[in-house]
VOPAPA-628018 format. One record per residue (C-alpha): x, y, z; residue in three letters. Coordinates in steps of 0.02 Angstrom, whole numbers, padded with zeros to 5 digits, always signed. Each point is the difference from the previous one (the first is absolute). Example, Ala and Ser with C-alpha at 12.3 -4.5 7.8 and 13.67 -1.06 7.14 Angstrom:
<pts>
+00615-00225+00390ALA;+00069+00172-00033SER;
</pts>
This chain:
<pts>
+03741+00878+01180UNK;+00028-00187-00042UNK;-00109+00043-00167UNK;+00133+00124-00040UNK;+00158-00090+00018UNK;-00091-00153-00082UNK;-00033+00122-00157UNK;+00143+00094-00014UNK;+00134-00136+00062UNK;+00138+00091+00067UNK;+00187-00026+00056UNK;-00015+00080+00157UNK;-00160+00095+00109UNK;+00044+00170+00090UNK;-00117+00051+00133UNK;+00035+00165+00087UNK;-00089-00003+00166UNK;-00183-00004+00088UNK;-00046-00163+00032UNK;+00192-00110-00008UNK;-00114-00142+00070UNK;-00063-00019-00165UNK;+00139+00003-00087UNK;+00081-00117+00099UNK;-00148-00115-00045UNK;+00028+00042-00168UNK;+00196-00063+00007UNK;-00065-00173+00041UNK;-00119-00019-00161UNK;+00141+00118-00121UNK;+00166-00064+00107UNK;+00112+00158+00031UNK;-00081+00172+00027UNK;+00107+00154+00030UNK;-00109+00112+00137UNK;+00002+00146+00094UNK;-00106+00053+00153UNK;-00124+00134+00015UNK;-00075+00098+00114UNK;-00148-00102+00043UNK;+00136-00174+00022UNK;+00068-00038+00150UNK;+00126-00137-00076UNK;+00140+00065+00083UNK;+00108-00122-00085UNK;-00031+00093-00181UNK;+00071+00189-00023UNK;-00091+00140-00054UNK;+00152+00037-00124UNK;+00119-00109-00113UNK;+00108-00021-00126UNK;+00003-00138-00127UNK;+00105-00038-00160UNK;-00123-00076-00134UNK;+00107-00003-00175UNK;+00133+00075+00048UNK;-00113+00153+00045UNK;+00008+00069+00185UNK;-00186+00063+00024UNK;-00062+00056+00182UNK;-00176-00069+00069UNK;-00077+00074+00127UNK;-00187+00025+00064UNK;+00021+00183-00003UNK;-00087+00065+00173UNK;+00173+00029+00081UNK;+00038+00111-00156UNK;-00170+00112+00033UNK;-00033-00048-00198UNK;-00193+00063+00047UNK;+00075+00176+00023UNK;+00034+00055-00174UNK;+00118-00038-00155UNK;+00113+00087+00104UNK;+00025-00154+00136UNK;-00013-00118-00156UNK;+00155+00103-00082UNK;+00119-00014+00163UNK;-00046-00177-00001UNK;+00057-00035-00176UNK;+00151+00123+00055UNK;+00044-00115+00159UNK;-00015-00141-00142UNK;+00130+00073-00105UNK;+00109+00050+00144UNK;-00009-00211+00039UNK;+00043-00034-00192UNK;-00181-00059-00040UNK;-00083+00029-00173UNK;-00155-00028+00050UNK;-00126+00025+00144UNK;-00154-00094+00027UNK;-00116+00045+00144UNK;-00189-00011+00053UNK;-00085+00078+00133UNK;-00088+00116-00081UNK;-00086-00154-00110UNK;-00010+00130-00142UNK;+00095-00064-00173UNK;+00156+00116-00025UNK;+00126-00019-00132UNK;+00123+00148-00013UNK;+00182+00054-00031UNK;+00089+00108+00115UNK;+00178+00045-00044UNK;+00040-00176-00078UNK;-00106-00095+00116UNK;-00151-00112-00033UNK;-00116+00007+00122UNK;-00185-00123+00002UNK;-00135-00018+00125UNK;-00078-00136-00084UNK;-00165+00047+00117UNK;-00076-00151+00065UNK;-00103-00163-00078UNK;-00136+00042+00107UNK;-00082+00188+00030UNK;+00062+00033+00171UNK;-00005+00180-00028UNK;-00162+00123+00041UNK;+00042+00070-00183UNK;-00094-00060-00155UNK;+00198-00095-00059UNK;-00062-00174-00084UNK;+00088-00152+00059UNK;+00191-00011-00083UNK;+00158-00067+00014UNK;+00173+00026-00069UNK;+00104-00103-00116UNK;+00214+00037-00017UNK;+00083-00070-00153UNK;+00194+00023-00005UNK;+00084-00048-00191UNK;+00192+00039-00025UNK;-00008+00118+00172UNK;-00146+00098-00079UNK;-00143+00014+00137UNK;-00192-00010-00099UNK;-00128+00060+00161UNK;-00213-00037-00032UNK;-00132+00018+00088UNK;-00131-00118-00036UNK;-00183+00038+00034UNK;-00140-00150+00095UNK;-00141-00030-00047UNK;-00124-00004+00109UNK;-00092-00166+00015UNK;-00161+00069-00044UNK;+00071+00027-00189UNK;+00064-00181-00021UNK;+00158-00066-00050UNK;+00156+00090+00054UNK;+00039+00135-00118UNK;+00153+00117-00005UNK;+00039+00155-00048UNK;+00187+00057+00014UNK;+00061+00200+00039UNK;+00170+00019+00008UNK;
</pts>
């Protein structure tokens, strides 16, 4: 992870739950990172939920599980929905660990998946990357390489 902020230097890190610890580890080599719990952290002094203004932009993190986002687009849809009803333009979640980008009546909604393959599924390592200009919301996902093929490489979907 410290490879990736180092190469992409960015304003502000986002992690959305399983393993907080690390993240919190990460806030004292970046400074301030905006977290969420999962359901494998037992931080009880992080939610699983919040809200956060970045640009002027209210956007809704959350790790996902208390959503059900495993169960179908249908749980992902009723969480952008609960979004919306809380005046957020965007949803970012995990969970899953699968990279998601989609619109659902107005609302962005990422799983940037996770920097390391935590899943049983064949997802390479990724990791998300938000860039607000003038209120406009840009959402990537940016492929890992894995070690084995050298320097870090990336290859953006979104």
């Amino acid at each position: 992870m410290k490879k990736i902020i180092g190469y992409e230097n960015p304003d502000m890190i986002i992690h959305l739950g399983d393993y907080v610890s690390d993240a919190k580890k990460l806030s004292a080599f970046f400074g301030d990172v905006i977290m969420v719990r999962g359901n494998n952290d037992y931080d009880n002094d992080v939610e699983f939920t919040k809200f956060v203004d970045i640009c002027n932009i209210k956007i809704m993190l959350t790790h996902g599980h208390k959503f059900k986002v495993k169960n179908g687009v249908h749980r992902i849809k009723e969480m952008a929905a609960y979004a919306a009803e809380n005046d957020a333009k965007t949803v970012m979640f995990g969970h899953t660990h699968e990279p998601y980008i989609r619109r659902f009546n107005g609302i962005l909604v990422m799983n940037p998946g996770a920097s390391i393959n935590l899943s049983r599924k064949n997802y390479n390592p990724t990791y998300g990357i938000m860039q607000i200009e003038n209120e406009n919301i840009k959402l990537s996902i940016i492929n890992v390489c894995t070690p084995a093929e050298g320097e870090m490489c990336r290859d953006r979907h979104g």
